[in-house]
C-alpha positions as CSV (number, residue, x, y, z in Angstrom):
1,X,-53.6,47.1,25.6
2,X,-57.3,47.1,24.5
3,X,-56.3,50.6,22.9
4,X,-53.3,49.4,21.1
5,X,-54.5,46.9,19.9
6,X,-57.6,48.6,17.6
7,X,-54.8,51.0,16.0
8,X,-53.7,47.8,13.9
9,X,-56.8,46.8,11.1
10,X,-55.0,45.3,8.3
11,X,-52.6,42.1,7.5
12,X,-49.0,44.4,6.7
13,X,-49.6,46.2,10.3
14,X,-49.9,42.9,12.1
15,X,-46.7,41.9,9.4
16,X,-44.7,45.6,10.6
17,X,-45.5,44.6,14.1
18,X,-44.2,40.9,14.2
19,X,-41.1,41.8,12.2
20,X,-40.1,45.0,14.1
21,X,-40.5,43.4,17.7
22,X,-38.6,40.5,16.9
23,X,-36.0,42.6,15.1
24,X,-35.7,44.3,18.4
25,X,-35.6,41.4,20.5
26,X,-32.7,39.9,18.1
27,X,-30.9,43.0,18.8
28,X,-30.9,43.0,22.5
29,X,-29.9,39.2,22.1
30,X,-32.8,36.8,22.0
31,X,-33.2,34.2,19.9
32,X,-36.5,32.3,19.9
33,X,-39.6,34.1,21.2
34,X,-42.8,32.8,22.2
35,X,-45.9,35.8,22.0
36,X,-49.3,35.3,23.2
37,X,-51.9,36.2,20.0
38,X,-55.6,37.4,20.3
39,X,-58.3,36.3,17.6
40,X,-60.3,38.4,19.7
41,X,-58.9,41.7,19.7
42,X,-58.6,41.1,15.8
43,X,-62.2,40.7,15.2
44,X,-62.4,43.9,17.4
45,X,-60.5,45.8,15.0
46,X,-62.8,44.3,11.8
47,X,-60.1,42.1,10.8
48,X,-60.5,38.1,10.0
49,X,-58.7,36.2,12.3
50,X,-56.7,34.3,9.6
51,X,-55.8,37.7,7.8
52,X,-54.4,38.2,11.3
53,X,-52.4,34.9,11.8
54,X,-51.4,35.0,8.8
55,X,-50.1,38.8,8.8
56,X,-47.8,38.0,12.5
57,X,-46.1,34.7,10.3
58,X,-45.4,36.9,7.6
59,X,-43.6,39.6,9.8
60,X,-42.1,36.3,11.9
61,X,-40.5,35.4,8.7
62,X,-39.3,38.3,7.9
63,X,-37.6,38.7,11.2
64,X,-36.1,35.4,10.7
65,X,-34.1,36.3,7.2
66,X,-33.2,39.5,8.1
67,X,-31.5,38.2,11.7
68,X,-32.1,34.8,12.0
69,X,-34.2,34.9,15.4
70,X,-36.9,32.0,15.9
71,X,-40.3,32.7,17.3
72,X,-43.8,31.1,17.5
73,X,-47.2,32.2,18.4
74,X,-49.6,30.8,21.7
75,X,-53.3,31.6,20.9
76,X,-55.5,33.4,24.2
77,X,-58.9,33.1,24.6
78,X,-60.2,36.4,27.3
79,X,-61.2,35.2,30.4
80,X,-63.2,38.2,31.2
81,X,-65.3,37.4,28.1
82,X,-66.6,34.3,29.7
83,X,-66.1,30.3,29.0
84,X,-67.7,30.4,25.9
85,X,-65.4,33.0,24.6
86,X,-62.5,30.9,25.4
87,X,-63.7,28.1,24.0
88,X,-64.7,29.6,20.8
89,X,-61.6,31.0,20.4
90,X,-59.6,27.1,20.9
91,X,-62.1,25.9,19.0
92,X,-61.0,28.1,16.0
93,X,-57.2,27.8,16.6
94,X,-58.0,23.9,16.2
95,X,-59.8,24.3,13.4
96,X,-57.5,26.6,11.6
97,X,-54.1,25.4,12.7
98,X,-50.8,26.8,11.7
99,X,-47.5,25.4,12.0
100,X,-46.6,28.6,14.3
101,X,-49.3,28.3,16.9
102,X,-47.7,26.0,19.5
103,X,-49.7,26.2,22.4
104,X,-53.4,27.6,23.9
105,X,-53.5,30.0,26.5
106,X,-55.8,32.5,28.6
107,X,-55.5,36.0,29.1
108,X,-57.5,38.2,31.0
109,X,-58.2,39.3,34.8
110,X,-58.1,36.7,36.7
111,X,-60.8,37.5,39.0
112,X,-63.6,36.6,36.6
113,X,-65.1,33.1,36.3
114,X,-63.8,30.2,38.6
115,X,-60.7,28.0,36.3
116,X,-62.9,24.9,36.2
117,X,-65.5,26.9,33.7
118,X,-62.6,26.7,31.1
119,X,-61.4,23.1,31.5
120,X,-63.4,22.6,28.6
121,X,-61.5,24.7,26.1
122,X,-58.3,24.0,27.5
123,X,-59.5,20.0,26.5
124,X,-59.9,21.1,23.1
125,X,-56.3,22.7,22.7
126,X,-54.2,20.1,24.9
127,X,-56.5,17.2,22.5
128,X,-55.1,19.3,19.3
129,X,-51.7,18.9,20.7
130,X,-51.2,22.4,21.5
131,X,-49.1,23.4,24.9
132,X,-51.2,24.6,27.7
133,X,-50.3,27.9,29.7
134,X,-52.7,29.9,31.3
135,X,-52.8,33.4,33.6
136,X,-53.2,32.9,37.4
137,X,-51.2,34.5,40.6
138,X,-51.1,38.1,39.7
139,X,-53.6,39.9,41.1
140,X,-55.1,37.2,42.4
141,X,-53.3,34.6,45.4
142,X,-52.2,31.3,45.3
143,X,-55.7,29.7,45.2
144,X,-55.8,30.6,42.0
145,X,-52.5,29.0,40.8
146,X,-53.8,26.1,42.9
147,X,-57.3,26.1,40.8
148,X,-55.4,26.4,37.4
149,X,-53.0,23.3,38.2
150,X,-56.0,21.5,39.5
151,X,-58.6,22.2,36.4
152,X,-56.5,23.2,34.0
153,X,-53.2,21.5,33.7
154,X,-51.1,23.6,32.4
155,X,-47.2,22.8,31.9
156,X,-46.3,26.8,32.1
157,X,-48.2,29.4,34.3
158,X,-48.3,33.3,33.0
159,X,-46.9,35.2,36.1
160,X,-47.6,32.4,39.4
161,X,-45.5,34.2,41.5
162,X,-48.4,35.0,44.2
163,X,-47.6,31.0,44.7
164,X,-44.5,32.5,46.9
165,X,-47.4,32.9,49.5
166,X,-47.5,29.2,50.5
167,X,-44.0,27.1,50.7
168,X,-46.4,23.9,49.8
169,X,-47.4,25.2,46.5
170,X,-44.3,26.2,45.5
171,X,-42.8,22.8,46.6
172,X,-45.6,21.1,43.9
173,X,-44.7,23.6,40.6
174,X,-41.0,22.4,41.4
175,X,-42.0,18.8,41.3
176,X,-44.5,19.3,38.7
177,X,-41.5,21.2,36.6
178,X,-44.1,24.1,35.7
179,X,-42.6,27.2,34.2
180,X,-43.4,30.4,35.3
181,X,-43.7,33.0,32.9
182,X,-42.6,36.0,35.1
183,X,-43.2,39.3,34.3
184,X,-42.0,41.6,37.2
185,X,-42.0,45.1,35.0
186,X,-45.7,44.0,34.4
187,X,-46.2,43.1,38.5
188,X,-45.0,46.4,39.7
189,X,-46.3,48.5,37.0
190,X,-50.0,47.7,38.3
191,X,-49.2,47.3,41.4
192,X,-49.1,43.8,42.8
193,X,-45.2,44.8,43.9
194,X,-44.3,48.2,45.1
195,X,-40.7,47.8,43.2
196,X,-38.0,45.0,42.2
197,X,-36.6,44.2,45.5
198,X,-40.5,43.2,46.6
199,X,-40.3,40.7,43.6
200,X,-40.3,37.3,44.4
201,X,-38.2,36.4,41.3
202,X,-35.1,35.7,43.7
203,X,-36.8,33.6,45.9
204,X,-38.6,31.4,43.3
205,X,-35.2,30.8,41.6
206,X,-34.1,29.7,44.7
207,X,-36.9,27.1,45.4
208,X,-36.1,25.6,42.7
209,X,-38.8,26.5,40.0
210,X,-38.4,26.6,36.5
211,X,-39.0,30.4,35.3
212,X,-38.6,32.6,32.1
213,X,-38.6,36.7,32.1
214,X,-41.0,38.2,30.0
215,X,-42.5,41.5,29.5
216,X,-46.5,40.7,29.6
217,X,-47.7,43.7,27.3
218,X,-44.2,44.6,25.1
């Protein structure tokens, strides 16, 4: 991803991007789309994070005239860049809000830092009146979608289905109406499922939780 994402420096690729990815989406039948968007990687690439956000709502509206699909951005912060990173980074989407950016989220692996260090920038975003979501229960258990719903409080999770491990915590997402954004391609591409009959997509849908299906890195 890291990779990919330094190959686009300038407002029109971010624009090309947007547009062509929804375009695509619209064609397989979608129509809204929600994508998680990095200040970070764009200062990585030497590009001003408002050049950025405002190349992706270009390319979003061109998507839109040419097929009529809806979409909207979440802002990350990187968890493996530390709290300060992440709260620097929902800092900056407060300060500079668009009409596009909906929620705050984190990205990231999960086994850095402990949630509660970011409870602080997630106050910031959810004080802004952004949605929260936030990564936990990949490649790490259920303790950490435990930790997210208890320092966090987030109304979607990215992935949570590790929360299959223990019948109690997926008994509270239910109750709490948390969404899942499931990405089972994602899952068994780095291995936290050997294939799709592992997945515990089927059995979540089944408890009762609310899910979407999602790609992680498109």
């Amino acid at each position: 991803y890291d990779m990919a994402a330094s190959l686009f420096r300038t407002r029109e690729d971010y624009a090309l991007l947007a547009e062509h990815y929804l375009i695509s989406l619209a064609r397989e039948g979608a129509i809204y789309s929600e994508f998680f968007i990095s200040t970070d990687h764009a200062r990585s690439a030497g590009l001003d994070p408002l050049v950025y956000v405002e190349g992706l709502a270009e390319g979003m509206a061109r998507a839109k005239r040419a097929i009529g699909i809806e979409s909207r951005m979440i802002a990350t912060g990187l968890r493996h860049e530390g709290p300060e990173a992440v709260r620097a980074a929902a800092e900056w989407v407060v300060a500079n809000r668009h009409p596009l950016i909906t929620g705050f989220g984190m990205a990231g692996d999960e086994r850095m830092y402990h949630m509660r260090d970011f409870a602080p920038a997630f106050d910031i975003a959810r004080e802004a009146g952004l949605g929260i979501t936030v990564h936990a229960g990949e490649l790490t258990g259920p303790q950490s979608v435990r930790d997210a719903l208890d320092y966090i409080h987030p109304s979607r999770l990215g992935h949570g289905v590790r929360a299959i491990e223990e019948p109690a915590l997926v008994e509270r997402l239910v109750e709490g109406g948390i969404v899942l954004e499931t990405c089972p391609g994602s899952n068994i591409a780095i291995g936290v499922y050997p294939d799709f009959a592992s997945h515990p997509f089927p059995l979540l849908e089944r408890a009762g939780c609310r899910m979407t299906l999602s790609s992680d890195d498109p």
